[in-house]
ZATI-573145 format. One record per residue (C-alpha): residue number from 0; z, y, x. Coordinates in steps of 0.1 Angstrom, whole numbers. Example, Ala and Ser with C-alpha at 12.3 -4.5 7.8 and 13.67 -1.06 7.14 Angstrom:
REM residues 2
pt pos 0 w 78 v -45 u 123 $
pt pos 1 w 71 v -11 u 137 $
//
This chain:
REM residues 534
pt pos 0 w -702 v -783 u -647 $
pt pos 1 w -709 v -756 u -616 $
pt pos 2 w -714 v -731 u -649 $
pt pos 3 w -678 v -740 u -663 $
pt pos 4 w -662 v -736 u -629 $
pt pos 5 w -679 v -700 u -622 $
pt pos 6 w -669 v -691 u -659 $
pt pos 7 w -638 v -699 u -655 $
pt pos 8 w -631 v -680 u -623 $
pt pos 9 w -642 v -646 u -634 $
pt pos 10 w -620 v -650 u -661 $
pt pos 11 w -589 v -658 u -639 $
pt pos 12 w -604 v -629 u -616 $
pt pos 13 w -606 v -602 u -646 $
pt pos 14 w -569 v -618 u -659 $
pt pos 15 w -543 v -588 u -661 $
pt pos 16 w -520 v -586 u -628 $
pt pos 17 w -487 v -584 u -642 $
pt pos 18 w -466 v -572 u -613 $
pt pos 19 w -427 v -582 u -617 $
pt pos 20 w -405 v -550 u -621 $
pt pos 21 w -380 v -540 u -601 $
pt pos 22 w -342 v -547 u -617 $
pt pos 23 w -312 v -526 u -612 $
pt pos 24 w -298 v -530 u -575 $
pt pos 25 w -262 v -546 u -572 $
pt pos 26 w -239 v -524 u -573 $
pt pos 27 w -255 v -500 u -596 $
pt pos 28 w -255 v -498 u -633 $
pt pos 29 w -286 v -489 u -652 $
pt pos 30 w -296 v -479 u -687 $
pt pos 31 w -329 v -474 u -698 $
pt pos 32 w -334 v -441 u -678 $
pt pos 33 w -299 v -435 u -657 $
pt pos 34 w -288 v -454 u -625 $
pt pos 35 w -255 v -447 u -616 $
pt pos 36 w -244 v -467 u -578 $
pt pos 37 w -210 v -469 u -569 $
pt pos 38 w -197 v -479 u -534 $
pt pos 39 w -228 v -490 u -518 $
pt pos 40 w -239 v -491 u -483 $
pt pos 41 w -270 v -478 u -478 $
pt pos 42 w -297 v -465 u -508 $
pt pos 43 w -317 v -488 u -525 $
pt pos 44 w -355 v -490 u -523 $
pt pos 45 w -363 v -502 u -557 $
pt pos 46 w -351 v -492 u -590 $
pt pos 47 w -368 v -495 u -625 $
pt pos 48 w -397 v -477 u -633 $
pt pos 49 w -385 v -458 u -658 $
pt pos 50 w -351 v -441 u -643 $
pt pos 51 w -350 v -411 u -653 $
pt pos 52 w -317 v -399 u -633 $
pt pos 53 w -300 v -413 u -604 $
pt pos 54 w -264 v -408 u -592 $
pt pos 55 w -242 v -421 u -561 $
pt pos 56 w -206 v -419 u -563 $
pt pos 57 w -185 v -430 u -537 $
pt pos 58 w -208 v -445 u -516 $
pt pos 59 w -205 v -454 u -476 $
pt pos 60 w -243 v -447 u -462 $
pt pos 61 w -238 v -418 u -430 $
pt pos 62 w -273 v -402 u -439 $
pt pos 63 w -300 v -397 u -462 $
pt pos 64 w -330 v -410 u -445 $
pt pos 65 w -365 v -396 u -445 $
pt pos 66 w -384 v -416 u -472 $
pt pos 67 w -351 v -428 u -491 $
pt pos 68 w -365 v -422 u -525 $
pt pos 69 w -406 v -427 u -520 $
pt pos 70 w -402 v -458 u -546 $
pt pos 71 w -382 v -438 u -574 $
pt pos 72 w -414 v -411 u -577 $
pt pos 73 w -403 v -409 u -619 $
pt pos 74 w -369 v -389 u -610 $
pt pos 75 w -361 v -359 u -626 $
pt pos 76 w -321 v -358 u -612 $
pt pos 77 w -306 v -363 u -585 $
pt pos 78 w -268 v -362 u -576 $
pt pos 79 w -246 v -371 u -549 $
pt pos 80 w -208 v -369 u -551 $
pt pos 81 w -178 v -382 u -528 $
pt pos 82 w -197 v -398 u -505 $
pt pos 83 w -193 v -401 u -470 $
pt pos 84 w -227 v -389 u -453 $
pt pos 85 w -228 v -362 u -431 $
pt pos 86 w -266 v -357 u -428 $
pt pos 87 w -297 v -352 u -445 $
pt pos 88 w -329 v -364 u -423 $
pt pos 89 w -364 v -343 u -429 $
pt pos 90 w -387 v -353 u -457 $
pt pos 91 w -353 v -374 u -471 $
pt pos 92 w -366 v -362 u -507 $
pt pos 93 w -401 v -371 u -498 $
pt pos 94 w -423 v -386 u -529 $
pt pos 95 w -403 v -371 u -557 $
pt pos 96 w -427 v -344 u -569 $
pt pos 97 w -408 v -340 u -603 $
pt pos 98 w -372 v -333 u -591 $
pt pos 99 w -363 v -306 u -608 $
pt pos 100 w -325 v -309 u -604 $
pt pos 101 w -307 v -319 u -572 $
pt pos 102 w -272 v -322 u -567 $
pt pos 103 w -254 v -330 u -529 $
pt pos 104 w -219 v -322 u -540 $
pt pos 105 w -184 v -330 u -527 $
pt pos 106 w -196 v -343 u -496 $
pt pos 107 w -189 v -345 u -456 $
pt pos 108 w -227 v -329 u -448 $
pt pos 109 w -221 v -311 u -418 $
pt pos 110 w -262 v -311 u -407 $
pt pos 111 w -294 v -306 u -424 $
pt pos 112 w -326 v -305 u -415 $
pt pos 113 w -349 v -281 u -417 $
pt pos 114 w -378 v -300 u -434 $
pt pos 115 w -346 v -323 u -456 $
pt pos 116 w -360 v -306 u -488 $
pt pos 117 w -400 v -308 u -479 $
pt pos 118 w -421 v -314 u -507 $
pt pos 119 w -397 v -306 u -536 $
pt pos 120 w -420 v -278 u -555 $
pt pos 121 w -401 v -283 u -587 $
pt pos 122 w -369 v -284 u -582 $
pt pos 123 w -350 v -255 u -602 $
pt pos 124 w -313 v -258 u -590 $
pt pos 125 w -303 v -271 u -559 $
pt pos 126 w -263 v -276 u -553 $
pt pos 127 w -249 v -276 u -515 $
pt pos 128 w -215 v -268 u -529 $
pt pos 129 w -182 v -284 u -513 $
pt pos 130 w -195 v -301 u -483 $
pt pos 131 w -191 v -293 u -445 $
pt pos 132 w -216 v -271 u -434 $
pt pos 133 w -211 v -243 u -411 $
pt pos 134 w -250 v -232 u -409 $
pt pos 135 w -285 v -237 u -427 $
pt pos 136 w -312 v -242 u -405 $
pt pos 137 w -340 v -215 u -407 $
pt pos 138 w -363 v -219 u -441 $
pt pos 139 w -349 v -251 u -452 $
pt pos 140 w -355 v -233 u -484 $
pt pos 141 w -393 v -228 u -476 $
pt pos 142 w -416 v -241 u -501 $
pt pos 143 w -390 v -247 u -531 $
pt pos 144 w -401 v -215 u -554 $
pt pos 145 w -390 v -231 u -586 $
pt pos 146 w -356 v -226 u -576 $
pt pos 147 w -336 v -208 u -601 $
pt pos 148 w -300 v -218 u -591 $
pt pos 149 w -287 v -226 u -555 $
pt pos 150 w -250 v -232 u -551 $
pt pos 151 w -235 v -236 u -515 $
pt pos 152 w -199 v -223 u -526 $
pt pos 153 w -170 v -245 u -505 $
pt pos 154 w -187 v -248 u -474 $
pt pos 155 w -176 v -234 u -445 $
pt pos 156 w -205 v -209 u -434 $
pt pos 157 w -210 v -189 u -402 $
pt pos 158 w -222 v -152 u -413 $
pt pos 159 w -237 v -151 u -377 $
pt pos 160 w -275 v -147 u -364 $
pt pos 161 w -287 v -183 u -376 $
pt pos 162 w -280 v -172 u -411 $
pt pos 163 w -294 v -139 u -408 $
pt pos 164 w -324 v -159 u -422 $
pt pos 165 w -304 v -167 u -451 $
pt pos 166 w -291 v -131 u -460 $
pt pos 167 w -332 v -122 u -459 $
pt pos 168 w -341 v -150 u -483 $
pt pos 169 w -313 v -140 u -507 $
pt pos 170 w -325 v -105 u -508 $
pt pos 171 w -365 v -116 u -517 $
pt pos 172 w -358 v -148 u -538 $
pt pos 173 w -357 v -147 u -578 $
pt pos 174 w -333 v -178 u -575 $
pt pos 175 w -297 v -169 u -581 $
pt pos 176 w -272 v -174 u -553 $
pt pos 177 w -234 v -179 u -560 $
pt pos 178 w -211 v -160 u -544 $
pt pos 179 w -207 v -176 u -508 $
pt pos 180 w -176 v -162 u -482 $
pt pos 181 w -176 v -165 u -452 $
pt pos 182 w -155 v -183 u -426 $
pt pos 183 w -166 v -163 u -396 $
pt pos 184 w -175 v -145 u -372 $
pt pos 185 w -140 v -120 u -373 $
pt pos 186 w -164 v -91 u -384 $
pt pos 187 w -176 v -106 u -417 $
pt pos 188 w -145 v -131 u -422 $
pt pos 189 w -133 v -133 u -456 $
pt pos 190 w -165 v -111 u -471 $
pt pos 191 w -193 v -127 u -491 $
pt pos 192 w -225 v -131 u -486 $
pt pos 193 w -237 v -120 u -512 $
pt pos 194 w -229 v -81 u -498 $
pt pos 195 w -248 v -85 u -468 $
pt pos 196 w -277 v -72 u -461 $
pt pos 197 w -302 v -78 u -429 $
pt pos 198 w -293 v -48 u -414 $
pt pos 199 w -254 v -61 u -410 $
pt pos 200 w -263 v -85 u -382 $
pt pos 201 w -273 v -73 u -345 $
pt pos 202 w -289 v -104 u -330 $
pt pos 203 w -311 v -87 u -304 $
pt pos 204 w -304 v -99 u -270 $
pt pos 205 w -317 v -103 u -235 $
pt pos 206 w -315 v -121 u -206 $
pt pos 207 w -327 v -117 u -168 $
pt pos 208 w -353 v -147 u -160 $
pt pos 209 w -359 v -156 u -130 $
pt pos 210 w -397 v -147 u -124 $
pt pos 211 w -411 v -146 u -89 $
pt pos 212 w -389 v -151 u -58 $
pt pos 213 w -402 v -133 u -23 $
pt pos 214 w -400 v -151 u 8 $
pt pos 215 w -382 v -125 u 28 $
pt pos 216 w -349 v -109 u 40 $
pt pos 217 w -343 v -74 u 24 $
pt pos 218 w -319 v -47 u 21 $
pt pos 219 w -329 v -20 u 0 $
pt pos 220 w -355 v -20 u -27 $
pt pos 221 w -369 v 13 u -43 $
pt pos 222 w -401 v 12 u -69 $
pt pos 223 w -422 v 48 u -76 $
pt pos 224 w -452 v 58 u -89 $
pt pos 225 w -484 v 75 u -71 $
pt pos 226 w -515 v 82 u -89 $
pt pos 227 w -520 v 55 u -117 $
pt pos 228 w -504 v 28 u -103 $
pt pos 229 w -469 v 17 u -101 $
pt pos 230 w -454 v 1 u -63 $
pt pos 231 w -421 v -10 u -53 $
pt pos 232 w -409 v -14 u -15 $
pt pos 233 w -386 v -33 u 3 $
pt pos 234 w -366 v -25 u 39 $
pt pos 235 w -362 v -58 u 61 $
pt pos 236 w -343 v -50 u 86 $
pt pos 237 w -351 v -84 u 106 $
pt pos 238 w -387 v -83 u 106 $
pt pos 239 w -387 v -41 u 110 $
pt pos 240 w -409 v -36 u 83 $
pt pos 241 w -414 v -17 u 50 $
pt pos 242 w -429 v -45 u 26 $
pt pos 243 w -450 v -23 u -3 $
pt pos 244 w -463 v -45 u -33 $
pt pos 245 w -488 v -37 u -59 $
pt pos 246 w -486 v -51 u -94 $
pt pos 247 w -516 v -76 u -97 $
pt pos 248 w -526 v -73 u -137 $
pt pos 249 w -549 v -105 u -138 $
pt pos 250 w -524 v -129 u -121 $
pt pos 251 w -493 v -109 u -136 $
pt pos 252 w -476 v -111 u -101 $
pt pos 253 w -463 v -88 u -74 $
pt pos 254 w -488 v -89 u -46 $
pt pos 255 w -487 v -67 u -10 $
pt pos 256 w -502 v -39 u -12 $
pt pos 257 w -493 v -25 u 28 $
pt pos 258 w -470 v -22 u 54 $
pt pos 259 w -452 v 2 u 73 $
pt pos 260 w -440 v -11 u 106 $
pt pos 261 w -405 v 0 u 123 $
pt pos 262 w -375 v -13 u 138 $
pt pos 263 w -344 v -25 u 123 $
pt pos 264 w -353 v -10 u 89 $
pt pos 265 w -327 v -2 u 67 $
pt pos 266 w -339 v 25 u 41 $
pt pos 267 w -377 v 33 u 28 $
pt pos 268 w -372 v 57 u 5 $
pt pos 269 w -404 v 73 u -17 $
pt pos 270 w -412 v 108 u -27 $
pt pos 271 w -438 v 122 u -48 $
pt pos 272 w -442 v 158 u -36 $
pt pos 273 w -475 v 179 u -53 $
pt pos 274 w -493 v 142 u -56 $
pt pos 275 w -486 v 130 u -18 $
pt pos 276 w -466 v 103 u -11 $
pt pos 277 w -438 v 103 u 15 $
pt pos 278 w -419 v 73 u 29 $
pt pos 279 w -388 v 85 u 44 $
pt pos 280 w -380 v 55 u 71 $
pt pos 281 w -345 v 53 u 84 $
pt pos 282 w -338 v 28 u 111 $
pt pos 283 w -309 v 17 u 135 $
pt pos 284 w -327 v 21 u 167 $
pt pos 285 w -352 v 41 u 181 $
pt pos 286 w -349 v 72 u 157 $
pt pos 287 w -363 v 77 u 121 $
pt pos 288 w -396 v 88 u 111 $
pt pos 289 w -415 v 102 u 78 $
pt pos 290 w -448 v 87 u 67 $
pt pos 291 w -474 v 103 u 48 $
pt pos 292 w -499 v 85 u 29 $
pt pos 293 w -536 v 93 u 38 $
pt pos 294 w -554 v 85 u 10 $
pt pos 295 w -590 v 91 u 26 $
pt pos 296 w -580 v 64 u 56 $
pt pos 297 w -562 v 41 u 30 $
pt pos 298 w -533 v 38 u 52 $
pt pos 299 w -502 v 54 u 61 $
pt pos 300 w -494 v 81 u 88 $
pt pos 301 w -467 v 93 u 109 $
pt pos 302 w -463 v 127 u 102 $
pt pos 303 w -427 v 137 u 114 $
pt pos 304 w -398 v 126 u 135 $
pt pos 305 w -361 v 131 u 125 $
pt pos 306 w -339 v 147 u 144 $
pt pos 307 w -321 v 119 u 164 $
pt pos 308 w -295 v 144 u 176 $
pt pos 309 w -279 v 143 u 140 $
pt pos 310 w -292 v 108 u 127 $
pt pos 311 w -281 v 85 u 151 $
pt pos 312 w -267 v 59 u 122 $
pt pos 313 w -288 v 61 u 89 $
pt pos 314 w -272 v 44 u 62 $
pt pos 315 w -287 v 55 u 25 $
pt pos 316 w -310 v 79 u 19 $
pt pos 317 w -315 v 97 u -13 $
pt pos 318 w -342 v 122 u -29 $
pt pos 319 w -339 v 151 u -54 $
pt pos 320 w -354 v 185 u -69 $
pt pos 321 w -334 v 216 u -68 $
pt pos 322 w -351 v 248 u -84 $
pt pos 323 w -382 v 231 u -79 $
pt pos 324 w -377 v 225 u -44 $
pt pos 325 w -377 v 192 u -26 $
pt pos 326 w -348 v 175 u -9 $
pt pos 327 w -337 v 142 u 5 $
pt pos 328 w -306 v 134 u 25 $
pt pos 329 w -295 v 111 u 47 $
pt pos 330 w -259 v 96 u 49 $
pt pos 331 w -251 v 88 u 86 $
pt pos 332 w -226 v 63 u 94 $
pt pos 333 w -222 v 66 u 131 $
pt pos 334 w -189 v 87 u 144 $
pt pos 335 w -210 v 114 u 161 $
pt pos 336 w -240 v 117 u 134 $
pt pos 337 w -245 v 142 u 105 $
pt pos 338 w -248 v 133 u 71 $
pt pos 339 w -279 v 162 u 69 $
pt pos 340 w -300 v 174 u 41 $
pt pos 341 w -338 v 183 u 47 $
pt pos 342 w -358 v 207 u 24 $
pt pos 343 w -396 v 204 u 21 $
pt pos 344 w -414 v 242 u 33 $
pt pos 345 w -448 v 231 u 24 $
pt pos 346 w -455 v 216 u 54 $
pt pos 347 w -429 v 196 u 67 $
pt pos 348 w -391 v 189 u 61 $
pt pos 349 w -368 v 209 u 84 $
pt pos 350 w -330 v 204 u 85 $
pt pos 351 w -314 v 225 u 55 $
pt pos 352 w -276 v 216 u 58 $
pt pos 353 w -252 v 192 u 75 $
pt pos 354 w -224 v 188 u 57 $
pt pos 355 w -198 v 173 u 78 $
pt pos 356 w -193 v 151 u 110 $
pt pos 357 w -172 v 126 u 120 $
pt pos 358 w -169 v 108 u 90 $
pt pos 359 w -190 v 80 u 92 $
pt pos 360 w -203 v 82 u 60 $
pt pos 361 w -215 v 48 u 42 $
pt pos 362 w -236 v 61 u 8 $
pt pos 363 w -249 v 95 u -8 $
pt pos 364 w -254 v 98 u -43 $
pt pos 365 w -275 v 128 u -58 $
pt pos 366 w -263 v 139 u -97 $
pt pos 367 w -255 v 164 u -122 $
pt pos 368 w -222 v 174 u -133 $
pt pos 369 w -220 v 201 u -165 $
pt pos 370 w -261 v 207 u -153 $
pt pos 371 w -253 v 215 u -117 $
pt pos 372 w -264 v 198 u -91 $
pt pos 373 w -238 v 178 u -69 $
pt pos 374 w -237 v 153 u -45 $
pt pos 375 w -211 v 126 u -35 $
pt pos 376 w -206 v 111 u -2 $
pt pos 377 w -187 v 76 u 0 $
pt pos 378 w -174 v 71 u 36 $
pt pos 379 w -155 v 45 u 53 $
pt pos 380 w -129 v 69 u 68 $
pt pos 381 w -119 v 90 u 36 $
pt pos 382 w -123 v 91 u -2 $
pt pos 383 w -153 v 96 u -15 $
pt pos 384 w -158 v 134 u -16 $
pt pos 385 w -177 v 155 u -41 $
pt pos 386 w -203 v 187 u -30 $
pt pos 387 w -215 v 210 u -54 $
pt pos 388 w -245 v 234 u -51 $
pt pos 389 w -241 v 269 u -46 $
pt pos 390 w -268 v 286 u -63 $
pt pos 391 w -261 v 321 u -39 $
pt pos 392 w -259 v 306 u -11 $
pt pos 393 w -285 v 278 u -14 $
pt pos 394 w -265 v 250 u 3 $
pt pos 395 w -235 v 224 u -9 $
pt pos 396 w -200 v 238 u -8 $
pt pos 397 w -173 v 204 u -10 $
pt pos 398 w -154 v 207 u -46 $
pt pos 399 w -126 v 184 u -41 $
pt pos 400 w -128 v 145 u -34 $
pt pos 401 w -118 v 115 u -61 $
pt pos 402 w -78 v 107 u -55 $
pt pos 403 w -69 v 67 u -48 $
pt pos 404 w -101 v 58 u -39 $
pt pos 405 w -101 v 49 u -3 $
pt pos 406 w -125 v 23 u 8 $
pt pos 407 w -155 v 32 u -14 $
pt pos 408 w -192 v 21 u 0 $
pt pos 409 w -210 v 33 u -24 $
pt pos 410 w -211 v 57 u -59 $
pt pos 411 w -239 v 53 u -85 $
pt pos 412 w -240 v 72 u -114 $
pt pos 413 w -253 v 64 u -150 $
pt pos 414 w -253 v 83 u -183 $
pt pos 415 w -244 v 71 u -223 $
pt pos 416 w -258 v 93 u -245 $
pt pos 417 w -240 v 127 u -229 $
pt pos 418 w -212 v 111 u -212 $
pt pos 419 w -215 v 105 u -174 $
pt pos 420 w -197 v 76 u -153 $
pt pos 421 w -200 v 62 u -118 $
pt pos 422 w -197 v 27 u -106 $
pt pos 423 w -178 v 29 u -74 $
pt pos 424 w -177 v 2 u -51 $
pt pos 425 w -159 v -15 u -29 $
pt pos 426 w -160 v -47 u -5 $
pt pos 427 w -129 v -62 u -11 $
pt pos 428 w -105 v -52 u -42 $
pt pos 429 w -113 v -38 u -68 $
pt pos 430 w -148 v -20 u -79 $
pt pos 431 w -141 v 8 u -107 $
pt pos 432 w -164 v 27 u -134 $
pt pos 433 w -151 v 59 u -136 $
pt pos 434 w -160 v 81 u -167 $
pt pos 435 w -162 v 126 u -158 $
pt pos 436 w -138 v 143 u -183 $
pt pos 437 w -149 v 177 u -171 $
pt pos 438 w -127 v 182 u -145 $
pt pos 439 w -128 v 150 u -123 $
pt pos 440 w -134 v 113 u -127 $
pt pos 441 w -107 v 90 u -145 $
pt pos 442 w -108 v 52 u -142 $
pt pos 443 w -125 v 33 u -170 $
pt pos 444 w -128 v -1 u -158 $
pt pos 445 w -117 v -22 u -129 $
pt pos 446 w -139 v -52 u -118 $
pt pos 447 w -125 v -74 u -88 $
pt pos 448 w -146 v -75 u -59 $
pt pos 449 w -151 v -102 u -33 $
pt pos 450 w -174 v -89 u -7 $
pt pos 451 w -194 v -65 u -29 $
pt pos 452 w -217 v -45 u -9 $
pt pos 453 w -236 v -31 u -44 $
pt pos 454 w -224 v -22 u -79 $
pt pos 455 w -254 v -7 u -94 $
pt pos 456 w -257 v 3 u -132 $
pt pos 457 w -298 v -4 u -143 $
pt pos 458 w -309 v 9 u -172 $
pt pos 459 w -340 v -7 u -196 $
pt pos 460 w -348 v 3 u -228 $
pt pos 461 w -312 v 14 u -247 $
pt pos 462 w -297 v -16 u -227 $
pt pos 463 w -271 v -5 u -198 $
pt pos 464 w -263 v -25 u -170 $
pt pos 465 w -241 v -27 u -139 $
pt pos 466 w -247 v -53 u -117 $
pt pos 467 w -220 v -62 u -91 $
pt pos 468 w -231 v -86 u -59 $
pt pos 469 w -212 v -108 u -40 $
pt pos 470 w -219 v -120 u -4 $
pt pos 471 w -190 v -145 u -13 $
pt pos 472 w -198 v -161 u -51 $
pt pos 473 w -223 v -151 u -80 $
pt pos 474 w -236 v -120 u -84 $
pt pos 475 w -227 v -110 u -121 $
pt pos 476 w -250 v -87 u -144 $
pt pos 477 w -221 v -65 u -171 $
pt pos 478 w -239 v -48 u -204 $
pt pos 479 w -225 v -17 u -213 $
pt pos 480 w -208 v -26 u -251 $
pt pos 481 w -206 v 10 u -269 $
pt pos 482 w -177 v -1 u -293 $
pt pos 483 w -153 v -11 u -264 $
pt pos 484 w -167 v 21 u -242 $
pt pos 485 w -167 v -6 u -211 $
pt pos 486 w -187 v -30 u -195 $
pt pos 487 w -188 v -65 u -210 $
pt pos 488 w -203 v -98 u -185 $
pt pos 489 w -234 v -105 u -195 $
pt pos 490 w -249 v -132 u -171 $
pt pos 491 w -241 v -146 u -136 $
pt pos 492 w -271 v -141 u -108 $
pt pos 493 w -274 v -168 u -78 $
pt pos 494 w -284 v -141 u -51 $
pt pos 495 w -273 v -144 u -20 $
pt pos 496 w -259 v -113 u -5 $
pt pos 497 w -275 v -90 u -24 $
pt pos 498 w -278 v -50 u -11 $
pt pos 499 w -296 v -32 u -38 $
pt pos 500 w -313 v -33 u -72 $
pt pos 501 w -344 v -12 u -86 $
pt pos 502 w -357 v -15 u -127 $
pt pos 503 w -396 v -15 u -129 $
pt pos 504 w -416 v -13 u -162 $
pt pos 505 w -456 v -25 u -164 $
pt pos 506 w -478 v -33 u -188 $
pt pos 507 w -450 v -35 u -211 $
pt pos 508 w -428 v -58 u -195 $
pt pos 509 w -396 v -50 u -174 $
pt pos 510 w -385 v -62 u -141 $
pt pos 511 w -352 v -64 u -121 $
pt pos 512 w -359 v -63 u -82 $
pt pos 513 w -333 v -73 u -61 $
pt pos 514 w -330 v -73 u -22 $
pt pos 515 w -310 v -105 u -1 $
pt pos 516 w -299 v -100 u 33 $
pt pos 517 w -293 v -134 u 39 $
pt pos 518 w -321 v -152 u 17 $
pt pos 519 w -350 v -148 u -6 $
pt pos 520 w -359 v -115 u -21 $
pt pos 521 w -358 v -122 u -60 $
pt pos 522 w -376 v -103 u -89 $
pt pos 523 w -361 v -110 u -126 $
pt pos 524 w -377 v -105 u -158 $
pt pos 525 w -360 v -91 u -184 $
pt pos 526 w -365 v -111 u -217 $
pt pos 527 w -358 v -100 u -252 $
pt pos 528 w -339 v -127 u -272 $
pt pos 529 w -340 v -130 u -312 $
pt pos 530 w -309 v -148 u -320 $
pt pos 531 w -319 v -152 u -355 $
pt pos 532 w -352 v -172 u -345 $
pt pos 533 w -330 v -196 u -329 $
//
């Protein structure tokens, strides 16, 4: 009886399992390889084994969900038409390895994601056509290289940077792409698609990061290079000190390097003369001084004392090469001081030239004009006035001065290609950019100040910037747009009173240094941006 028993269980145990098959969902109608659902809610998780094709028409789900179709792995099409979905989830066509036609037509899509079509290696035409997308996320494509057909016409596509990737894909792809317009941007509105090429789309940008603030006052900033390395130096005014730092290349950081002490520092200015280092110190009290850098004692030396007579007031302090010989001068703001330039004789610098007195002059700008050598002097008490070098007589002769521009601090000068501006500015009103048309300097661009103290145009790379502070609000950061032949904002910068700005490059990387009077020093990286990756 036990032998029966075991006999008759191995028999139930080896018994075919007939599993019960799925039947057509309600609200769907099926034939012996088509489904066709009308008006459901939400997508059915079983259908017959043997469907062959599947269809929704009308139907009320809001999204294809990842997974949707995992139990219908026999499906060879797949169509969607008037429904009222608006996304596609990733991996929503999971399990369906022999798709080969899919069709998401007439719908509200507005959203895909970028993995929605993961896993569909055989599909050979895909429709998009008629719904309401305005973008494709990056490589949604990716992976799909059956494709012979792809149809997004009737949507309303962006031809910006997020579908440069698209443009690219069209151009290497043997699949065939139906003529697409587009809705936008204004410079590609109304052209197709189909016409553009990678090249049509400028989606390089930047932006300035903050990267390493310094916990000190400042109010002038200049960066140089001696020997190998590369410094910078700040002037702070409150501590009487000239701050160097040294870039550290194992911590990637600004580090201190030395120190020149002073009192009430306004200006350290650098100069490389035949491989010696100078600092030019200007200071409110107690006189101004030039330091030489001894490079056996690792330190730096006082070498020279400026002529207090005619400096009384330093205010700016700027460095040049005439002929091959070396110059700096010295704006004076005091109403019995010289604005004076000094020449380098080998051994010391000796006063060259004062050019005038009484005029309490706030800024001194060094440039070239038509490949002479001029210099402009910004002074509370008259418009800014323009000297110009006199190769016979070796010393600056005053041209003429820039009409309706009283009040100007300060004038810096930058160049586009072979055109040269200045950005003029002033504390309260209106800064200017001012472009030379070979006989004087016409307004460009007005930008309202509100307690400027510095408009300074940087340049990095083939990127031009002015950068306007603000003791008051923001300081904002303007890019120089070519097309317009103006400034454009770029990006607002929370600095408080800010006094000056200096661009330094290492190890391939590019930094904005910018001094605070009233807070911390900051330094900014400047970061490339790929809109297209985005």
């Amino acid at each position: 009886l036990q032998g029966l028993r075991l006999s008759l269980f191995l028999i139930y145990m080896h018994k075919p399992n007939r599993l019960k098959q799925p039947r057509c969902p309600a609200s769907c109608t099926c034939t012996k390889d088509n489904a066709l659902c009308e008006n459901i809610r939400s997508v059915p998780h079983s259908f017959p084994p043997d469907v062959f094709s599947l269809s929704f028409l009308k139907s009320g789900f809001t999204q294809i969900t990842g997974g949707s179709f995992l139990h219908s792995p026999a499906l060879h099409l797949l169509l969607f038409t008037a429904n009222t979905f608006d996304s596609i989830d990733e991996d929503a066509f999971l399990g369906l390895p022999h798709l080969e036609y899919l069709f998401i037509e007439n719908n509200k899509i507005a959203t895909i994601s970028q993995y929605a079509f993961r896993g569909l290696k055989a599909v050979i035409h895909l429709s998009l056509a008629y719904n309401n997308l305005g973008t494709l996320p990056k490589d949604v494509f990716k992976g799909m290289d059956a494709l012979v057909k792809v149809d997004l016409k009737g949507n309303n596509l962006e031809c910006d940077c997020k579908l440069k990737w698209l443009v690219e894909w069209m151009h290497t792809t043997n699949a065939m792409v139906d003529q697409i317009l587009c809705s936008g941007p204004l410079l590609f509105q109304g052209k197709l698609i189909n016409d553009l090429v990678p090249g049509s789309f400028d989606c390089i940008t930047a932006e300035f990061a903050s990267y390493q603030p310094l916990m000190f006052e400042s109010i002038s900033v200049e960066s140089f290079t001696f020997g190998m390395d590369t410094f910078v130096v700040f002037a702070q005014p409150f501590t009487g000190t000239c701050s160097f730092l040294e870039w550290d290349h194992v911590e990637t950081v600004f580090r201190t390097y030395d120190s020149i002490q002073s009192t009430s520092t306004v200006v350290c200015k650098p100069m490389v003369i035949d491989n010696q280092l100078f600092i030019f110190v200007a200071q409110l009290f107690g006189g101004s001084h030039i330091y030489k850098r001894d490079i056996s004692a690792n330190k730096f030396i006082k070498i020279q004392d400026i002529d207090i007579l005619k400096i009384r007031k330093p205010n700016d302090i700027e460095t040049f090469l005439i002929d091959g010989e070396s110059f700096f001068v010295i704006a004076d703001s005091s109403k019995a001081g010289y604005t004076t330039v000094y020449k380098w004789n080998g051994y010391g610098f000796y006063s060259h030239q004062s050019l005038h007195l009484w005029y309490r002059d706030t800024d001194v700008e060094y440039l070239e004009i038509s490949g002479k050598p001029h210099l402009i002097l910004a002074s509370s008490s008259q418009r800014p006035v323009i000297y110009q070098w006199s190769k016979s007589l070796k010393q600056f002769d005053r041209r003429t001065d820039i009409p309706e521009m009283e009040d100007v601090y300060a004038v810096k000068h930058f160049k586009v290609k072979s055109d040269l501006f200045i950005c003029l500015t002033r504390f309260i009103g209106d800064s200017k950019v001012m472009r030379w048309d070979g006989a004087m300097f016409k307004e460009v661009q007005t930008m309202p100040s509100r307690g400027s103290m510095v408009f300074q145009p940087v340049s990095i790379g083939n990127w031009q910037y002015a950068i306007l502070g603000s003791d008051y609000s923001l300081t904002q950061v303007y890019q120089w747009d070519l097309k317009r032949g103006q400034f454009v904002h770029f990006q607002d910068l929370n600095i408080q009173a800010p006094r000056a700005f200096s661009v330094v490059s290492i190890d391939n990387r590019e930094f904005l240094l910018a001094s605070s009077f009233r807070g911390k020093t900051q330094i900014y990286e400047h970061i490339m941006i790929d809109l297209s990756n985005n």
